[in-house]
N, C-alpha and C positions, 0 to 999 in steps of 0.2 A: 504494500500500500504506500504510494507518495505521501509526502510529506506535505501536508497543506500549504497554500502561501506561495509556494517556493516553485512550483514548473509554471510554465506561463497554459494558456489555455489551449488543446490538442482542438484540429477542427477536424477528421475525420473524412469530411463532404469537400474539401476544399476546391474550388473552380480553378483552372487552370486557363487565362485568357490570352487569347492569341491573334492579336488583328483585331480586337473587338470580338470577338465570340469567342465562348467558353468550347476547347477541345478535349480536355480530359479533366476526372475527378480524383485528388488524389490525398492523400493525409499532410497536416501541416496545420504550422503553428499560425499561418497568416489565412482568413476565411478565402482569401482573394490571391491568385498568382497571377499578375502580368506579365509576360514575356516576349520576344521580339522573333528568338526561334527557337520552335522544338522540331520531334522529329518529322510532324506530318508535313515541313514545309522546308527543312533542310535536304540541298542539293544531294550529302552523301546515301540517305537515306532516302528519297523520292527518286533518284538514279538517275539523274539529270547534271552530276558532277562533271567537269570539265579539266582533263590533265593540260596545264599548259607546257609548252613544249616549243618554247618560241626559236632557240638554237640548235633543236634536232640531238639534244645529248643522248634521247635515249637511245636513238638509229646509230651516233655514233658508237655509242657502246655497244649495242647488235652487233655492229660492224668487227668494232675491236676485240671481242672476245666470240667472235663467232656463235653468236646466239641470232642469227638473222631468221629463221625459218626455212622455206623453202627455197632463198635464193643465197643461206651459206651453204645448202647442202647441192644447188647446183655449183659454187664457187668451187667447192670441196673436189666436186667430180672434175672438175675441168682442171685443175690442178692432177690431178689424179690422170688423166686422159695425158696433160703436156708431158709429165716424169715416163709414162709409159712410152712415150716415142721418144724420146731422146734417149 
C-alpha cells in the first residue's frame, strides 16, 4: 500500500494527443499527453523513410569490398574468363 500524500495522482485513461486528436490510451501521471510524433505518423514506422545517399558511399563500398550483387558477380566472372586466356 503507498504511502498517502507522497505519489502524485496515477490516470490510468490517459489520452495520448497527436495533431489535435487523441490516438492512443495509455497510463500516466498527466490526464492529457501532447505530442508532435508517435509511431502512427513516424516515417520509420509508416515505411515511408528515406536513406539519403547524396555521395553514393554506399555503391562505393558495394564496389570496394565487393558486395555489388549481381554485377560483382559478373565482375568476378570476367576477371575469371581474362586469367583463363592469358
Amino acid at each position: 500500500m503507498p504511502k498517502a500524500e507522497i505519489h502524485p495522482t496515477w490516470y490510468p485513461d490517459a489520452k495520448v494527443i497527436c495533431n489535435g486528436e487523441v490516438v492512443m490510451t495509455t497510463g500516466s501521471t498527466s490526464p492529457e499527453l501532447h505530442v508532435d510524433v508517435w509511431s502512427g505518423n513516424h516515417p520509420f514506422y509508416t515505411g515511408t523513410q528515406k536513406i539519403l545517399d547524396t555521395e553514393g558511399r554506399v555503391d562505393r563500398f558495394m564496389r570496394k569490398y565487393g558486395m555489388g550483387g549481381a554485377a560483382a558477380a559478373d565482375a568476378k566472372d570476367g576477371e575469371k574468363d581474362a586469367s583463363a586466356k592469358a
